[in-house]
PyMOL Python script that loads the backbone (N, CA, C, O; Angstrom):
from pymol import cmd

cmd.read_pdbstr("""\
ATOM      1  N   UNK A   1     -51.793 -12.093  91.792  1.00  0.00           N
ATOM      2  CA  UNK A   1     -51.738 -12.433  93.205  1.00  0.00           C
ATOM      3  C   UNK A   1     -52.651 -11.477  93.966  1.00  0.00           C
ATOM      4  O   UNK A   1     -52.490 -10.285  93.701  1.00  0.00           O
ATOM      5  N   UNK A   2     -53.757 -11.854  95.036  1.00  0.00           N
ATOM      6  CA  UNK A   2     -54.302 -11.392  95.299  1.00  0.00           C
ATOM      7  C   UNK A   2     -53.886 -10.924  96.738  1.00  0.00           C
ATOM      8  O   UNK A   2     -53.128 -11.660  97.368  1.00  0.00           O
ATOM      9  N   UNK A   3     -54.384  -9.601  97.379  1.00  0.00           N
ATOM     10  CA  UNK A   3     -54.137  -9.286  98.893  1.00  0.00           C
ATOM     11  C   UNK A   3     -53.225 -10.316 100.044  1.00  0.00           C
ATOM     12  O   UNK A   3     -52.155 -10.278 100.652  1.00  0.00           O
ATOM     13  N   UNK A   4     -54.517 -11.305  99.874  1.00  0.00           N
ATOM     14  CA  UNK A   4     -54.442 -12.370 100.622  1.00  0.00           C
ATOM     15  C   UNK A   4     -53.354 -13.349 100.868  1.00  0.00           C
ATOM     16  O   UNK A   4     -53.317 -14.183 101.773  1.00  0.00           O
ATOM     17  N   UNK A   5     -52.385 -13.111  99.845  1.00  0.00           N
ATOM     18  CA  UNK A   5     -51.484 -13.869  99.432  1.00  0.00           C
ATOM     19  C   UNK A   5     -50.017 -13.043  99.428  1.00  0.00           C
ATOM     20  O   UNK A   5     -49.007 -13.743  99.491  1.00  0.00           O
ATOM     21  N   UNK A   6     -49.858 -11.571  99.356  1.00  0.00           N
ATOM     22  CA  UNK A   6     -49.246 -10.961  99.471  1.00  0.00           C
ATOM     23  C   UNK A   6     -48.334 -10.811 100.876  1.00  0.00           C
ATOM     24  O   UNK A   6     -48.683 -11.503 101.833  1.00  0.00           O
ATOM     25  N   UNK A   7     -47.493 -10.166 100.981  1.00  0.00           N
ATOM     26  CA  UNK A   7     -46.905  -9.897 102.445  1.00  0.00           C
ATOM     27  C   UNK A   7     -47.452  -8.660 102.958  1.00  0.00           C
ATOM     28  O   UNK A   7     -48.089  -7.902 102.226  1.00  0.00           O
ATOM     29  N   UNK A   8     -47.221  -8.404 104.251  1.00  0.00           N
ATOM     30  CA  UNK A   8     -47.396  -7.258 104.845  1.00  0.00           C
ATOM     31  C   UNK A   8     -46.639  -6.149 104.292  1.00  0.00           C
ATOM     32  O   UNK A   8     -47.149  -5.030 104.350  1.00  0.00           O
ATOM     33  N   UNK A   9     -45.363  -6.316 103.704  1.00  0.00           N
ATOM     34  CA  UNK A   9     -44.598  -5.584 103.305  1.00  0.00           C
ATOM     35  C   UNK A   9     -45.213  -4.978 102.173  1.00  0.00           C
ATOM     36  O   UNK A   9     -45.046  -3.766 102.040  1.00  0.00           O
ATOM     37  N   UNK A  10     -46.043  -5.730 101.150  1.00  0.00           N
ATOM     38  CA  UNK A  10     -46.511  -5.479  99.682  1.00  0.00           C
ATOM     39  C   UNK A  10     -47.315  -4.792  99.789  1.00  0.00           C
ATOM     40  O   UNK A  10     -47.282  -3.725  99.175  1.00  0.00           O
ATOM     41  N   UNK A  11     -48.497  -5.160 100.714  1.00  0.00           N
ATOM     42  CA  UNK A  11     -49.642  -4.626 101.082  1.00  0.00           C
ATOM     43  C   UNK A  11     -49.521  -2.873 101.303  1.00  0.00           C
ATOM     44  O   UNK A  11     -50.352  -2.099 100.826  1.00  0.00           O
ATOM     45  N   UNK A  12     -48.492  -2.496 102.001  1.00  0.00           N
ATOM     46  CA  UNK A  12     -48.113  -1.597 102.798  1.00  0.00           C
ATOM     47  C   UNK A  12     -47.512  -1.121 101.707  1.00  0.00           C
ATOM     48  O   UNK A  12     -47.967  -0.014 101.420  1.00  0.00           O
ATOM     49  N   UNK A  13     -46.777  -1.448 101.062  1.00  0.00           N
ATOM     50  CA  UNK A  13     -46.745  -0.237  99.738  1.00  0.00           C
ATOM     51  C   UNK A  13     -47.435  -0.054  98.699  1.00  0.00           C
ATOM     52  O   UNK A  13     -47.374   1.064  98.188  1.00  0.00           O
ATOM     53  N   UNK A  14     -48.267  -1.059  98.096  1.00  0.00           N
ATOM     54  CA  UNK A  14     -49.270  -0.823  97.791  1.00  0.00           C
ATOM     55  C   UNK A  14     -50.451   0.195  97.874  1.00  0.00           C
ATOM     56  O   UNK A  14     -51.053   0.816  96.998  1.00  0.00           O
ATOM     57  N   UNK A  15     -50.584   0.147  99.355  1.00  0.00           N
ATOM     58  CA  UNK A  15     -51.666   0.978 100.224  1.00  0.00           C
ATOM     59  C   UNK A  15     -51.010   2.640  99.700  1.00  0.00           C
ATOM     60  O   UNK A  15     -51.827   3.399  99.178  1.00  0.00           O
ATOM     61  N   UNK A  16     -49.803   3.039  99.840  1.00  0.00           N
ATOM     62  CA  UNK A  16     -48.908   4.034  99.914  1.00  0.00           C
ATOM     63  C   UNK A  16     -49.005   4.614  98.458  1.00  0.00           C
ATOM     64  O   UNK A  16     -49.082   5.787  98.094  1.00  0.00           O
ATOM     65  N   UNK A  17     -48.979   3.447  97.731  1.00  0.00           N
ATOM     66  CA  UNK A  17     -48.732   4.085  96.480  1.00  0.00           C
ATOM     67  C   UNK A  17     -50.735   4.543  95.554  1.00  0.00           C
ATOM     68  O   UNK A  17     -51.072   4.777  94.393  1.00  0.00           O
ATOM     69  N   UNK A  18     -51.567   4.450  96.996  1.00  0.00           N
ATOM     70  CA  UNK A  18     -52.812   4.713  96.484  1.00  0.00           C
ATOM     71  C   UNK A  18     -53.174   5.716  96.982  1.00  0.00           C
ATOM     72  O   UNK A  18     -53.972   6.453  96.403  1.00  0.00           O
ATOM     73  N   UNK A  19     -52.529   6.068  98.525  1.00  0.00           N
ATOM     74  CA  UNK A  19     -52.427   7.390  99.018  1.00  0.00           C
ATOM     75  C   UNK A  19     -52.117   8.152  98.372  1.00  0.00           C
ATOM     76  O   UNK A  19     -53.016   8.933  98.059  1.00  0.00           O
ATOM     77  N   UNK A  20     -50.811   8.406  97.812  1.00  0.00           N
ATOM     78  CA  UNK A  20     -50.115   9.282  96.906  1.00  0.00           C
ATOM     79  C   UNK A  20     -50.945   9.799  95.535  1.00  0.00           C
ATOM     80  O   UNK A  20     -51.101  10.950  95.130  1.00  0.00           O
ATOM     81  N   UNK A  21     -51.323   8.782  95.085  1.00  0.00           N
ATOM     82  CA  UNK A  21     -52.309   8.999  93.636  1.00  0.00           C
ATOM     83  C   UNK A  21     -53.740   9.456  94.354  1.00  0.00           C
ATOM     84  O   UNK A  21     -54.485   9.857  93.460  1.00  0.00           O
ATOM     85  N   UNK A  22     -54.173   9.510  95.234  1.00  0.00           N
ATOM     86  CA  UNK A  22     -55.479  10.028  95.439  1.00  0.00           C
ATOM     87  C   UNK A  22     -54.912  11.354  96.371  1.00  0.00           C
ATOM     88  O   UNK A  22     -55.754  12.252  96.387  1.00  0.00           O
ATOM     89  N   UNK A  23     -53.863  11.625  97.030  1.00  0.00           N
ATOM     90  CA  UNK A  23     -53.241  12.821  97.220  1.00  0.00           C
ATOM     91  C   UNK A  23     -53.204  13.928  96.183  1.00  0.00           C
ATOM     92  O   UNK A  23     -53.476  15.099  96.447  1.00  0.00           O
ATOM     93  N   UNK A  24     -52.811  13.435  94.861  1.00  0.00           N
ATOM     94  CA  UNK A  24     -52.579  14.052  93.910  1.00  0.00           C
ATOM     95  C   UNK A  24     -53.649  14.618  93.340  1.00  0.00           C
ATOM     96  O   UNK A  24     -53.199  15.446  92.547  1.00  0.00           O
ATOM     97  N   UNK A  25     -55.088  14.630  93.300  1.00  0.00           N
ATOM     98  CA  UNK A  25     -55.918  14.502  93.160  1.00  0.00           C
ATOM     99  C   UNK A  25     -56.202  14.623  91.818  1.00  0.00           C
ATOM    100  O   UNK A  25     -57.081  15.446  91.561  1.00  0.00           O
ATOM    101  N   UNK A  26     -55.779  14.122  91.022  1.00  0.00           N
ATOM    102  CA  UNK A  26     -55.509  13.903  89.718  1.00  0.00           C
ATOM    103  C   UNK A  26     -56.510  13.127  89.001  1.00  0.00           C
ATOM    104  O   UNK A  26     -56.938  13.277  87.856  1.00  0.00           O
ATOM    105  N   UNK A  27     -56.850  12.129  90.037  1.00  0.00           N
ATOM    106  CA  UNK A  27     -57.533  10.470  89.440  1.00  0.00           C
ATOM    107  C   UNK A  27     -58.893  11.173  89.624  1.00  0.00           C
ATOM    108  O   UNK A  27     -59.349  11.797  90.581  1.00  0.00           O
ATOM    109  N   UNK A  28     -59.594  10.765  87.947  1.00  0.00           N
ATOM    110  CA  UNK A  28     -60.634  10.383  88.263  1.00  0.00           C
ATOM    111  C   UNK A  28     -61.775   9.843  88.799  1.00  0.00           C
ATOM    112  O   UNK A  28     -61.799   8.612  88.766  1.00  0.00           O
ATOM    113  N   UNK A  29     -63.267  10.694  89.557  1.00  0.00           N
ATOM    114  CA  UNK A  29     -63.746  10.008  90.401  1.00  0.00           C
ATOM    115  C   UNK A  29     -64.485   8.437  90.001  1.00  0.00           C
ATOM    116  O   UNK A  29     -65.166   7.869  90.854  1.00  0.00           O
ATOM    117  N   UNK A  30     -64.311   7.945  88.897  1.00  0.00           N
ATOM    118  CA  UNK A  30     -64.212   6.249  88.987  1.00  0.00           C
ATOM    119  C   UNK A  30     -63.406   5.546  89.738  1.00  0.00           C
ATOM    120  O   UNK A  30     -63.665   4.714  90.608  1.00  0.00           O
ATOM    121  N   UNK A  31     -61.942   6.125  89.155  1.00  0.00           N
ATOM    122  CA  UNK A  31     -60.668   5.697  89.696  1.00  0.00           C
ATOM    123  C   UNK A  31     -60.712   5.834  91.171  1.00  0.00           C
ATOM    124  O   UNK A  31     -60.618   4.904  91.972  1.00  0.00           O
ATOM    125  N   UNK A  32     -60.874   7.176  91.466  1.00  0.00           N
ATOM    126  CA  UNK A  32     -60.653   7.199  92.703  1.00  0.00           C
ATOM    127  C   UNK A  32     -61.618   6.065  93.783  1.00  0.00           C
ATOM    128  O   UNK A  32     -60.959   5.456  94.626  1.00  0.00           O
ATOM    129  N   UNK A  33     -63.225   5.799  93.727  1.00  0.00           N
ATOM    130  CA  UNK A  33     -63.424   4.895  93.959  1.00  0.00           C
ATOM    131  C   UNK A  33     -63.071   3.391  93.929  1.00  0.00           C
ATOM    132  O   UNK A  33     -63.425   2.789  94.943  1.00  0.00           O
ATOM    133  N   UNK A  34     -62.544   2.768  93.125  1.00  0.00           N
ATOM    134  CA  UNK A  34     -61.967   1.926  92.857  1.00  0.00           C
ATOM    135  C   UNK A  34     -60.383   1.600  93.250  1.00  0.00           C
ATOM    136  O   UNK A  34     -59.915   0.471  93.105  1.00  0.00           O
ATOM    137  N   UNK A  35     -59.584   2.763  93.783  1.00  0.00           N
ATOM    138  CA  UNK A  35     -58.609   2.756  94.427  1.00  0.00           C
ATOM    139  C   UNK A  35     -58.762   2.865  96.384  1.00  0.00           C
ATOM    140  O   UNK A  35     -57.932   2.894  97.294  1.00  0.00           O
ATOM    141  N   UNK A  36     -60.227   2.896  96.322  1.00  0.00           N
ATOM    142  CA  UNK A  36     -60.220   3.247  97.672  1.00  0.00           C
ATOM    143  C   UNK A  36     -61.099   2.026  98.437  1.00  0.00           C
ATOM    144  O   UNK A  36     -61.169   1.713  99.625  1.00  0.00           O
ATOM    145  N   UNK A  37     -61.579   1.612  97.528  1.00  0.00           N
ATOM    146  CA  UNK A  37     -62.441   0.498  97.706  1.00  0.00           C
ATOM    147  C   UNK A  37     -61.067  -0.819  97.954  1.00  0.00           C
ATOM    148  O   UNK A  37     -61.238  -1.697  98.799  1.00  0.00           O
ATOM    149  N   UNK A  38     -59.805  -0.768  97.122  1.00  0.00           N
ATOM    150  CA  UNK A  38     -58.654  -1.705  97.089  1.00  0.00           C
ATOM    151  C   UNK A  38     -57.662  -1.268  98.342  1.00  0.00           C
ATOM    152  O   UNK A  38     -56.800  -1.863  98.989  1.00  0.00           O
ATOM    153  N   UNK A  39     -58.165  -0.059  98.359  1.00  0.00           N
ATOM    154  CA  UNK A  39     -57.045   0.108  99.855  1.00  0.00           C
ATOM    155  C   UNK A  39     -57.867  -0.487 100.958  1.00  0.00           C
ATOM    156  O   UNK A  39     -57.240  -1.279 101.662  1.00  0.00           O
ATOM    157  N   UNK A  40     -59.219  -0.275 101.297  1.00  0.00           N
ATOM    158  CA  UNK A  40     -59.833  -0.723 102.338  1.00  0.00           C
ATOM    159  C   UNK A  40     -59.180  -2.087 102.264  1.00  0.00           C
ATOM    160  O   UNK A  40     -58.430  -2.459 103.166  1.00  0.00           O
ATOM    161  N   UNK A  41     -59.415  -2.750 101.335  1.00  0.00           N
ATOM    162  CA  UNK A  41     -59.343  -4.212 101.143  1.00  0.00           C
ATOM    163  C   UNK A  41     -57.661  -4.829 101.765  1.00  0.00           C
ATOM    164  O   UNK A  41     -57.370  -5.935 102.222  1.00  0.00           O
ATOM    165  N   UNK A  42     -56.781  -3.576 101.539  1.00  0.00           N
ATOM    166  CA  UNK A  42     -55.541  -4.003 101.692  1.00  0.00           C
ATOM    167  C   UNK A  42     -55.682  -3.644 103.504  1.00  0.00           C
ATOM    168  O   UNK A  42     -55.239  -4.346 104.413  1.00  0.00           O
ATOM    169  N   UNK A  43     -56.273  -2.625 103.598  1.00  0.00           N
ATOM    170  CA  UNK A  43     -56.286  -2.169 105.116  1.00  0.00           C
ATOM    171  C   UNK A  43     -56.479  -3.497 106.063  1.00  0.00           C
ATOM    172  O   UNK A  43     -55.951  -3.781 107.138  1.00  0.00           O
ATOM    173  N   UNK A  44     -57.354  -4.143 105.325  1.00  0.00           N
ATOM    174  CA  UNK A  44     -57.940  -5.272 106.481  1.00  0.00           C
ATOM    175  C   UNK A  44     -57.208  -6.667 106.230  1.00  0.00           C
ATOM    176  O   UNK A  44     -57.253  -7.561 107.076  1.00  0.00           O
ATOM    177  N   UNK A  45     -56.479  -6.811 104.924  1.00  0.00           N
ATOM    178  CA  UNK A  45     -55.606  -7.481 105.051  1.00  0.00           C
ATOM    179  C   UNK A  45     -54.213  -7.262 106.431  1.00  0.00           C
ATOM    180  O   UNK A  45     -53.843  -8.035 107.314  1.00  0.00           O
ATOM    181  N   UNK A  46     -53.815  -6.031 106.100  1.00  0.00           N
ATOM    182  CA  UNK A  46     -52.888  -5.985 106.477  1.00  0.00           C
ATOM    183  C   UNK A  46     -53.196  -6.226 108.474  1.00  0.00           C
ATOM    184  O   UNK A  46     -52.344  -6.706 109.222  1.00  0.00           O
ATOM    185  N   UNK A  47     -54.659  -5.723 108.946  1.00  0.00           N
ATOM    186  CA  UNK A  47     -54.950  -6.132 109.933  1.00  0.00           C
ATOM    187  C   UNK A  47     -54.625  -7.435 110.553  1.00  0.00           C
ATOM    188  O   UNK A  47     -53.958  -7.798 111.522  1.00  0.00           O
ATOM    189  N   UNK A  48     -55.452  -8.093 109.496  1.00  0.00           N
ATOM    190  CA  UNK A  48     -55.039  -9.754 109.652  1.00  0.00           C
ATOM    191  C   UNK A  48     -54.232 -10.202 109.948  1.00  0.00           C
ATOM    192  O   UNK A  48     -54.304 -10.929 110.938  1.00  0.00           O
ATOM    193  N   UNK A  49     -53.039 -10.038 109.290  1.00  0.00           N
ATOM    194  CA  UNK A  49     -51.494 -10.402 109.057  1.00  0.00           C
ATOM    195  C   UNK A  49     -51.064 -10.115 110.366  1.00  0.00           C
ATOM    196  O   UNK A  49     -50.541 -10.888 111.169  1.00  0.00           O
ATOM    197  N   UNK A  50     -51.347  -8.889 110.500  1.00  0.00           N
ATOM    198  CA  UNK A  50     -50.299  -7.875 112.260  1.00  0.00           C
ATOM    199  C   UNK A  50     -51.039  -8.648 113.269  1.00  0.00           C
ATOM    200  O   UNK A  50     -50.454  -8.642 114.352  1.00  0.00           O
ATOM    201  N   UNK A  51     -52.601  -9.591 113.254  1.00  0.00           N
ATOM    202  CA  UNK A  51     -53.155 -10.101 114.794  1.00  0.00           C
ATOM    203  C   UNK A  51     -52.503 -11.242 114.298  1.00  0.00           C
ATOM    204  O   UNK A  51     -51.958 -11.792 115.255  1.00  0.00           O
ATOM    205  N   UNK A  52     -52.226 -12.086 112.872  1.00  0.00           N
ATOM    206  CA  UNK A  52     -51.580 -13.430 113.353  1.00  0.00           C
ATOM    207  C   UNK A  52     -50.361 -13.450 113.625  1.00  0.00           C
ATOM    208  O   UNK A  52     -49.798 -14.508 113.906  1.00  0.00           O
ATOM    209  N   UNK A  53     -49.645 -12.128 113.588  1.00  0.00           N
ATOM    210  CA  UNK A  53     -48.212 -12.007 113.612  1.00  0.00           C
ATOM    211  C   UNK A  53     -48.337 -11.878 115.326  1.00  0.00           C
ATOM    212  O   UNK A  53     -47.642 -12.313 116.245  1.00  0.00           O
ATOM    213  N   UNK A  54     -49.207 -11.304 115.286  1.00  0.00           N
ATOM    214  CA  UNK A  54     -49.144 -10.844 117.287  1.00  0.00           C
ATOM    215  C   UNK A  54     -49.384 -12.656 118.031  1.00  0.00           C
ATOM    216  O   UNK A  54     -48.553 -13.138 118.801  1.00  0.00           O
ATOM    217  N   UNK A  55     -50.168 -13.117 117.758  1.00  0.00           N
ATOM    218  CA  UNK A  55     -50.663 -14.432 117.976  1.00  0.00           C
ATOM    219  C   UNK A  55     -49.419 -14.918 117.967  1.00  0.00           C
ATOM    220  O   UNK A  55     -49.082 -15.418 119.040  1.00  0.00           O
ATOM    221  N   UNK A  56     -48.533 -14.938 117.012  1.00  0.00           N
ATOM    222  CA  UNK A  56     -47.204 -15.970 116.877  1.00  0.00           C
ATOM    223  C   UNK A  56     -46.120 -15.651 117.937  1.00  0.00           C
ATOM    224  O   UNK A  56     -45.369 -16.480 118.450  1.00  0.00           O
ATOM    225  N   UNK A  57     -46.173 -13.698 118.301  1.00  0.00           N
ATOM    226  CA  UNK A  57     -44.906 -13.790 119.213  1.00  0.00           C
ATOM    227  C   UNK A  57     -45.262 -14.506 120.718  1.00  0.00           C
ATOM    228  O   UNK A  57     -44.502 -15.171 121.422  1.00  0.00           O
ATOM    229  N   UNK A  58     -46.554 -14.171 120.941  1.00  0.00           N
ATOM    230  CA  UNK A  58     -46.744 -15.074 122.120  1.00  0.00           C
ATOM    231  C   UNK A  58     -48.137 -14.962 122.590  1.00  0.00           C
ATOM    232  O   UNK A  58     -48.791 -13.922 122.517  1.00  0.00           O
ATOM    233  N   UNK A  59     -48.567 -16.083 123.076  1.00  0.00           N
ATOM    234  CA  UNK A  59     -49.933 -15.710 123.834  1.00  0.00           C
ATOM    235  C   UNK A  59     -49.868 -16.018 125.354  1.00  0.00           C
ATOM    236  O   UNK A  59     -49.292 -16.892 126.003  1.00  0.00           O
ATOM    237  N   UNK A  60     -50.944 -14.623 125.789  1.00  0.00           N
ATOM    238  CA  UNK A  60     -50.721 -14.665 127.199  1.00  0.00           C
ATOM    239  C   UNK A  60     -51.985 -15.189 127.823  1.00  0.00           C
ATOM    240  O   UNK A  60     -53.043 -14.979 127.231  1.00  0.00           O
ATOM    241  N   UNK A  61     -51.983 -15.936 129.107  1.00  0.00           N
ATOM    242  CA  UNK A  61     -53.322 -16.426 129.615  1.00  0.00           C
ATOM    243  C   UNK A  61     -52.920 -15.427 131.190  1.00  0.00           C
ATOM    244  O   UNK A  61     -52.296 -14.413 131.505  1.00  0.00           O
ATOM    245  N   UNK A  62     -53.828 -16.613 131.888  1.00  0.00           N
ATOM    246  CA  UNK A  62     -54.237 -15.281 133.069  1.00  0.00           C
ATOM    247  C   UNK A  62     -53.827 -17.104 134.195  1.00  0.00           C
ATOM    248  O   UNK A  62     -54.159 -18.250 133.891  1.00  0.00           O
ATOM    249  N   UNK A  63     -52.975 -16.583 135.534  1.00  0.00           N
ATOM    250  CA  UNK A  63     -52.669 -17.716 135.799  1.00  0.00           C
ATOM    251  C   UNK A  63     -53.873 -17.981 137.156  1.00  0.00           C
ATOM    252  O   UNK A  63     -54.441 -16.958 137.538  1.00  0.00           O
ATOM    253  N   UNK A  64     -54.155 -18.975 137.682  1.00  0.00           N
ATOM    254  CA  UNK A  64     -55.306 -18.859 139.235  1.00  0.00           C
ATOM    255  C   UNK A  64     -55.006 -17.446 140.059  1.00  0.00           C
ATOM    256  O   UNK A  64     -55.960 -16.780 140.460  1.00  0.00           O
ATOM    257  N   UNK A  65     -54.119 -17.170 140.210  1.00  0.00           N
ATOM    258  CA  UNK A  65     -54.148 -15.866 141.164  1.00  0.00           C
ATOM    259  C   UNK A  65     -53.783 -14.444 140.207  1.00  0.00           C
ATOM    260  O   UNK A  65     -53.214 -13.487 140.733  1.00  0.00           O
ATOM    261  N   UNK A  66     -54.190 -14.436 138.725  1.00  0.00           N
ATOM    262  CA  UNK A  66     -54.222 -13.398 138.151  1.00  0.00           C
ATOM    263  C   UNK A  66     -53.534 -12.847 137.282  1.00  0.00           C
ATOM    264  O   UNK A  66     -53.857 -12.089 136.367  1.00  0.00           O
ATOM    265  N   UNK A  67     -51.970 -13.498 137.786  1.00  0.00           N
ATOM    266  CA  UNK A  67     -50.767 -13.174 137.288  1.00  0.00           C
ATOM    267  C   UNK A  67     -50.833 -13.706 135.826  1.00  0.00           C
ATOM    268  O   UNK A  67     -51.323 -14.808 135.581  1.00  0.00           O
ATOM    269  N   UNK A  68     -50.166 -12.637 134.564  1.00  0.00           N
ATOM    270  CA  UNK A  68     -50.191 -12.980 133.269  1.00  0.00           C
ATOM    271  C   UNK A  68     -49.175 -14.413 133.062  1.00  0.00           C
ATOM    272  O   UNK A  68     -48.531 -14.611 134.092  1.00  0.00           O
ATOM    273  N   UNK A  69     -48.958 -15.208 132.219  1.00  0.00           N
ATOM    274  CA  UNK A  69     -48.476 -16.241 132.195  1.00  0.00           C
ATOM    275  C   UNK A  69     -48.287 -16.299 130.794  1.00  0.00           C
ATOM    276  O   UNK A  69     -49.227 -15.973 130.069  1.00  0.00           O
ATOM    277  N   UNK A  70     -47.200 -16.670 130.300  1.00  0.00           N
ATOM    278  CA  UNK A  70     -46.791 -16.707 129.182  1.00  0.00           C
ATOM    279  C   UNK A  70     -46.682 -18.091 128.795  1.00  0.00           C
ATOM    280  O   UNK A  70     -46.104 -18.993 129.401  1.00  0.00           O
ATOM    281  N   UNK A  71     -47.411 -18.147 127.537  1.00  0.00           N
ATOM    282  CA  UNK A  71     -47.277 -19.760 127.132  1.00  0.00           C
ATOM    283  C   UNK A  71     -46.858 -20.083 125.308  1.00  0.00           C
ATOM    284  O   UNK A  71     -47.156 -19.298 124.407  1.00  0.00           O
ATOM    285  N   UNK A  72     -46.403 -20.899 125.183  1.00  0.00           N
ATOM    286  CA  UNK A  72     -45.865 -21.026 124.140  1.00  0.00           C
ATOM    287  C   UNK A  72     -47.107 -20.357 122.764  1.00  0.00           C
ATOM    288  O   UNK A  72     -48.206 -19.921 123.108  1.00  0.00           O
ATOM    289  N   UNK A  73     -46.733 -20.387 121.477  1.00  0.00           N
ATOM    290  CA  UNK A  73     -48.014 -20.136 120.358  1.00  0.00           C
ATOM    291  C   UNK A  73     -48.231 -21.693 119.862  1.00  0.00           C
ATOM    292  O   UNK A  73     -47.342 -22.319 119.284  1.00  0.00           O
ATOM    293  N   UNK A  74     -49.204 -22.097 120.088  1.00  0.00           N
ATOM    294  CA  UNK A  74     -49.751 -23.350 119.473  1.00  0.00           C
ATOM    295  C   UNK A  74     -50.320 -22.770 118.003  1.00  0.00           C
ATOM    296  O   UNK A  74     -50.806 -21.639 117.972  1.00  0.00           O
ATOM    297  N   UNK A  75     -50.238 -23.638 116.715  1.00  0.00           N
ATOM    298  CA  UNK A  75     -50.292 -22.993 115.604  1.00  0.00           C
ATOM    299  C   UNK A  75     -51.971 -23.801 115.283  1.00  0.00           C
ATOM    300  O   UNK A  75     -52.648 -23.684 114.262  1.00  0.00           O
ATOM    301  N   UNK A  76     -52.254 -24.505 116.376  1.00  0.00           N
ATOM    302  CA  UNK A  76     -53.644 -25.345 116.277  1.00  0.00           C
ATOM    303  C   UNK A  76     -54.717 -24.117 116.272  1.00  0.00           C
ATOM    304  O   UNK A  76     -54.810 -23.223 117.113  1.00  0.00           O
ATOM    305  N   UNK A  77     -55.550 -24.326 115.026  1.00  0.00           N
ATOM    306  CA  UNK A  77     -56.942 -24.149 114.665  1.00  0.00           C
ATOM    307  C   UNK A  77     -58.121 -24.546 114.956  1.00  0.00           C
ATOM    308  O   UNK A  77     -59.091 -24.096 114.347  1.00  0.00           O
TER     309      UNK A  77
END
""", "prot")
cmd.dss("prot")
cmd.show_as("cartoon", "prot")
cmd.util.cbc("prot")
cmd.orient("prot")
């Protein structure tokens, strides 16, 4: 299963458990590239996820005289 497909939750420990091993500084510098190159990857997943999660609790427009206006989340693409 790739990033993409994962939850925010997975991602996020995932990410944690690459911190820790490159904390340790234990890993070889292959490894360590290759673990950091997969966290970026999870980083921007997990971006993704938190703006469509923000998108879902609500979107705000701007009403004629300025005032924010709250309108339902349309799930249209």
């Amino acid at each position: 299963m790739n990033q993409n497909n994962k939850t925010f939750e997975e991602n996020m420990q995932r990410l944690e458990q690459i911190v820790r091993a490159m904390e340790r500084g234990d890993v070889a510098l292959d490894e360590s590239l290759k673990l950091f190159q997969e966290g970026t990857q999870l980083v921007r997943s997990c971006e993704k996820l938190l703006d469509e999660a923000q998108l879902q609790v609500n979107k705000i427009a701007t009403a004629a005289d300025g005032s924010p206006v709250e309108e339902a989340f349309s799930d249209e693409r």
